[in-house]
N, C-alpha and C positions, 0 to 999 in steps of 0.2 A: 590887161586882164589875162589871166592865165586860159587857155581854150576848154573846154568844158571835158574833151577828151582828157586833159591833164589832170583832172583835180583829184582823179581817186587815188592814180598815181604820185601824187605831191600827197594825199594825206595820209600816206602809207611811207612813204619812204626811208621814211626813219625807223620805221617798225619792220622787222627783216624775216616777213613770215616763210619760213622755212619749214620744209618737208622735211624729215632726212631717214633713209632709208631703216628699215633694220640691218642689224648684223651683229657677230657674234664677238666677244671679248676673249682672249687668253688671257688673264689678269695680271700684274705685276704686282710684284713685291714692294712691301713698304712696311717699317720699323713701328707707324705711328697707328693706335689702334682704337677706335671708338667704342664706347658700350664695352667695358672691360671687365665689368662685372658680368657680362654673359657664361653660363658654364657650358662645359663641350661634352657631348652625348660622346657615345662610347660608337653609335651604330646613326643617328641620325643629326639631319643638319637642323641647325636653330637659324632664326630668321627675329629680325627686329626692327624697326624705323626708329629716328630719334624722335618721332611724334607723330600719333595718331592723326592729327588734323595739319592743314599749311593750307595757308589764302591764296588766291590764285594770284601768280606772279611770288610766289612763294619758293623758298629752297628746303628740302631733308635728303636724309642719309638712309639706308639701309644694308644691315650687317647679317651678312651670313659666317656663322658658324659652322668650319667643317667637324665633321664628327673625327673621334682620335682615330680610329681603325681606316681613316685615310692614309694617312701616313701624307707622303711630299710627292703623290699621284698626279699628275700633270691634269687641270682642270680649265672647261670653258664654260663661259657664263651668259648668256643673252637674256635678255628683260625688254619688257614695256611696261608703259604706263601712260594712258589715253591716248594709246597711238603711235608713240615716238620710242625709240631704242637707246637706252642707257646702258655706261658703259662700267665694270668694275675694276679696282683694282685689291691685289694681296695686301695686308698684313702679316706679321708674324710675330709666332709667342703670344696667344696660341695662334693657330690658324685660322684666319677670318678674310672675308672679302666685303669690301664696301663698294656699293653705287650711289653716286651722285645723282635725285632725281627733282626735277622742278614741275609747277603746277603750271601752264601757259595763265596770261592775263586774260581776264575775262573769262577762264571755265567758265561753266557752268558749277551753282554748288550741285553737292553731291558726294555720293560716297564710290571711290573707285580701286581696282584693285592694280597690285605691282604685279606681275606676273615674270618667274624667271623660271630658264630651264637651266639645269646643274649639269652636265656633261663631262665624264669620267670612264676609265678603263672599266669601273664597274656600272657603269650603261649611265640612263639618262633619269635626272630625278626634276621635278615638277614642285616650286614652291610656291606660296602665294599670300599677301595680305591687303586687307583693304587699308584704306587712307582715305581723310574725308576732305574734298576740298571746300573750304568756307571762302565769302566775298571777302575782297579788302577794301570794300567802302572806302572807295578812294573819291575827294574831292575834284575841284577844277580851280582853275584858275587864269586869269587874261593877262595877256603880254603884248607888251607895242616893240616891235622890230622893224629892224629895216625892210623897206617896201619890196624890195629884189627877193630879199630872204622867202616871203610869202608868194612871190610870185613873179617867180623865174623867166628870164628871156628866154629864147630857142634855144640859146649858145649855153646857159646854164642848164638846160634841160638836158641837153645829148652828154654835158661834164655829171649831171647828178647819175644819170642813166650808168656812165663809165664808174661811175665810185660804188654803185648801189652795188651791180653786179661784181667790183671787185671786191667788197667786205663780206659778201655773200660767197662767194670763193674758199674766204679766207675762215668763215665760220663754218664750211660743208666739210672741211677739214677735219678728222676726229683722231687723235696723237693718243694713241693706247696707254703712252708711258704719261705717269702720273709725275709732274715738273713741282709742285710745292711741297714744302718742307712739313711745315704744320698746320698753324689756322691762318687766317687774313687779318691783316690792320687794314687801316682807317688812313686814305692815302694824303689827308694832312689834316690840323688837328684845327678846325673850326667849327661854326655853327652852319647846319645843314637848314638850306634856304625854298628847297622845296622837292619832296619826299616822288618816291618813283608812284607810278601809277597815276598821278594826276594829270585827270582831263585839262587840254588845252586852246585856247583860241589864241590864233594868233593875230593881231589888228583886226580882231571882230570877225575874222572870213575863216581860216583855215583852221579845221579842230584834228587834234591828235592825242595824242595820251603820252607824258612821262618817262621815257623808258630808264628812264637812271635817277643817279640822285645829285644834290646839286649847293657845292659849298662855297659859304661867300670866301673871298680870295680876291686880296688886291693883287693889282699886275706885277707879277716878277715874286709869287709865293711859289718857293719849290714843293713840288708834286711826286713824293714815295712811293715806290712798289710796293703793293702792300703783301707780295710772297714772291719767291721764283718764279721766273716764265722767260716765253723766248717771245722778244720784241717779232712781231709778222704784219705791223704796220706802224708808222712813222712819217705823214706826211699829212699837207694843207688838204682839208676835203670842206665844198661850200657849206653844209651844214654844222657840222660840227668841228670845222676851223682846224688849226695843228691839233691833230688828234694820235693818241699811240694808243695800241691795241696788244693787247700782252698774250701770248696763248699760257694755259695752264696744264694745257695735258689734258683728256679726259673727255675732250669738248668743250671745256670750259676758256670762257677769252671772258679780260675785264678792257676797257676802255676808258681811256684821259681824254678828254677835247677843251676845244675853245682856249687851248695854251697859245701864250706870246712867244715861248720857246722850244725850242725841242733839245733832249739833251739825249736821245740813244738812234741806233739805225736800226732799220731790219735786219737780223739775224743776230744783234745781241741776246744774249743771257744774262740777267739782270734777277738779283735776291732783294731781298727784301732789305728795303729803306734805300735801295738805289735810286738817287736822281734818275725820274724822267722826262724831267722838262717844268718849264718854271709856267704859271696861270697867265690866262689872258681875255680877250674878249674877240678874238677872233672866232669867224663864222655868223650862225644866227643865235645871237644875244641878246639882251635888253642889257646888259654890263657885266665887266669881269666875275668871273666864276670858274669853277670847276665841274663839269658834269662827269662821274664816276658811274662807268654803268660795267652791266655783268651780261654775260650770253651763258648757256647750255643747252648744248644740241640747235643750235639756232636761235632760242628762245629767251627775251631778254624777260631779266628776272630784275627782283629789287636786291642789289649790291651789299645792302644792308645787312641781307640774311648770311652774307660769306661770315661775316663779325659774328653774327649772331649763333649761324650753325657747323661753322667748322672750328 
């Protein structure tokens, strides 16, 4: 039996609750431009989300519009949203800047605002819109795994300790430059076996929640990038098995686990439909699979929404 000290920390540790500071963007340039039907004021900025409302563990976008009497003014951009700082980057033709923002799982609903300041040679401007977060009425569901997986020796305990705090590292990390190209694929083309957000018991004892999503996948199924990114993990971790961790720029990391192989190292640069390793059932499984999850700002989201909103 795992000691009573351990158990908040075992039901967490897959969930990678992160603080992460504010701080302020210099945006970066990019060709590919959302909300293209926006028109551009002559004297002020326009402001948009791709959607009023997002469920919590939810992803959207929002677009500011510079006005034209910017001209190519050197601009910083800082924003929140329930607390946490999101980062933007450029477009161009016309000139627009977009943030990546997500709802954590479990908001509260309710209706919240984005709040960003615009900082420029001609001083500092104050923009702001609400967004509402709705529940994702997410289910549960029971799993039988191995007895270890649910409830770790000592010797597992100090290696999950070492792994927890190393991907929490690697996620406190925020790469200003924006690494994907356009939108996200679907990192291989099956039926998805059970949906992020779902509560979980694991042998009756240990409950957690979902953080990814999760495709059936016989052993030895190759596993696609589903955009550019730079490989910043590539190794066996006890929970989720060979696992590779993509960064995207922005804050943004996607994650492969529970593979039989690995097919990149750390500090590869890998596009889209690149091998990165073929499916398997290592780690804590009930049977080969793919679990496909997604972080922003620390904050794992449903994977989903990358297809859906970018």
């Amino acid at each position: 039996m795992v000691k009573a000290k351990y158990r908040r920390f075992l039901s967490y540790v897959l969930v990678f609750f992160l603080g992460i500071p504010s701080c302020t963007s210099v945006a970066k340039k990019d060709t590919q431009h959302p909300l293209s039907h926006l028109n551009v004021s002559e004297t002020e900025w326009g402001i948009e989300s791709s959607d009023s409302s997002v469920k919590d563990g939810g992803l959207f976008y929002v677009v500011l519009t510079a006005p034209a009497h910017l001209g190519n003014e050197p601009v910083e951009i800082s924003s929140t949203f329930l607390g946490k700082s999101f980062l933007f980057y450029e477009v161009s033709e016309p000139r627009r800047f977009i943030g990546l923002f997500v709802a954590e799982y479990m908001q509260k609903p309710g209706t919240y605002p984005v709040q960003i300041s615009i900082k420029s040679a001609q001083g500092v401007e104050k923009k702001s819109l609400q967004v509402k977060v709705e529940s994702g009425k997410y289910g549960s569901e029971k799993l039988s795994v191995a007895p270890r997986k649910v409830s770790p020796n000592k010797k597992d305990l100090i290696r999950i300790r070492k792994e927890v705090n190393q991907v929490k590292n690697i996620y406190l990390k925020k790469d200003p430059q924006k690494k994907w190209d356009s939108g996200f694929l679907i990192p291989l083309d099956s039926v998805l076996t059970s949906v992020y957000g779902t509560k979980r018991v694991f042998n009756g004892k240990m409950q957690s929640f979902h953080n990814g999503a999760d495709f059936r996948a016989a052993i030895g199924t190759p596993i696609l990038a589903p955009a550019r990114g730079e490989v910043v993990l590539a190794q066996d971790l006890f929970f989720t098995g060979n696992t590779v961790i993509l960064d995207h720029g922005l804050g943004l990391f996607t994650i492969y686990a529970h593979m039989s192989e690995l097919k990149v190292k750390v500090g590869d640069t890998v596009s889209e439909k690149d091998l990165l390793g073929l499916s398997g059932k290592t780690g804590r499984v009930s049977g080969p699979h793919l679990h496909w999850g997604a972080v922003l700002n620390g904050m794992k989201f449903d994977p989903m929404e990358l297809k859906k909103v970018l």
